[in-house]
N, C-alpha and C positions, 0 to 999 in steps of 0.2 A: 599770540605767543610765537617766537620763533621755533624754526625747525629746527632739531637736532641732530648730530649721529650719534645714533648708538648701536649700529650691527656694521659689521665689515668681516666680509665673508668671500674667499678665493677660493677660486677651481680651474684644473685643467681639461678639457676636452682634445680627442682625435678623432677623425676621420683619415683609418689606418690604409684604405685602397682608394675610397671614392675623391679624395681632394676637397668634398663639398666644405667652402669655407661657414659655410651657415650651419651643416650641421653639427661640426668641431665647436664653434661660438656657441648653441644652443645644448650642448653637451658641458661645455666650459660652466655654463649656466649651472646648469643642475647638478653638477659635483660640486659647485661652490651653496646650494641653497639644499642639497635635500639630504645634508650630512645632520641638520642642524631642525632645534625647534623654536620655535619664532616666541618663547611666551612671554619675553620684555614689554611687549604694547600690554597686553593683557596685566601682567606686574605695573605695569603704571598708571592703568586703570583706560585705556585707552584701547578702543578695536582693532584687530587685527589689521582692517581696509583703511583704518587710517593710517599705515603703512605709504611709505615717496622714497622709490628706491632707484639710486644711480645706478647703472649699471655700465660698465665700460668694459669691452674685447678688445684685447690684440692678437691678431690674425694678421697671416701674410695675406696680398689680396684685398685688405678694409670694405673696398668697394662693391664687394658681390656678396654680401651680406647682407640678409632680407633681415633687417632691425625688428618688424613686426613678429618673426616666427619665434626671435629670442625673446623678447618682451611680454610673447603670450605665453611664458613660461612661468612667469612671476604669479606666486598662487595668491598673491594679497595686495590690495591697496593699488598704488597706481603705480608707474614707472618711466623713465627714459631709457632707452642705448645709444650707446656713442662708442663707434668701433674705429679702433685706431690700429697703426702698422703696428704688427707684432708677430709674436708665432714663431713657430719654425715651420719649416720644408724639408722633409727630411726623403731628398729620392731614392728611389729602390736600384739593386744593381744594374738593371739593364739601361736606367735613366729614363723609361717610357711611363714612370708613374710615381708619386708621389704621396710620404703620409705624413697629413697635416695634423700641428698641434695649434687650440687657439689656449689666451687663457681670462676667465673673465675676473673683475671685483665686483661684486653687488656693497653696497652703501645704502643700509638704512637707516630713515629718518622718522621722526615723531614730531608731531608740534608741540612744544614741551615749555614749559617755564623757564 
């Protein structure tokens, strides 16, 4: 059976002093999955962990982004991250610091008829 979408699910994350771009993207994560109750696999007769979820950040930075830390956010089934340019930088007056916004989409899929 091919896989389908059937969840698509946005959030924004900050990290309002530290800059950390990983922890804005893993924040981005979890406003976009813990707003929400997953019970469609279940309504289609189908387990939670058969859950294949895209998941894609844009953050300024892409590259300093520990893809595993966000991934291990995902409470079901399996996942990817793919983090792309995005975000904002938003500097603070004196220009010696910066607070990051990332923002993610989670896409999930089922193996579905």
């Amino acid at each position: 059976m091919p896989m389908k979408r059937v969840v698509l699910e946005i959030g924004m994350g900050t990290d309002i002093r530290g800059a950390d771009p990983t922890k804005a993207a893993v924040r981005a994560l979890k406003d976009a999955l813990w707003h929400n109750s997953l019970s469609v696999a279940k309504a289609l007769g189908k387990d939670t962990d058969s859950m294949v979820t895209e998941v894609t950040v844009g953050v300024p930075d892409p590259n300093q982004v520990d893809k595993e830390k966000v991934a291990a956010v995902l409470p079901h089934g399996t996942g990817s991250v793919t983090v792309v340019e995005g975000g904002l930088k938003i500097p603070n007056d004196e220009g010696t610091d910066y607070t990051l916004i990332a923002h993610a989409a989670a896409v999930v899929h089922l193996d579905l008829p």
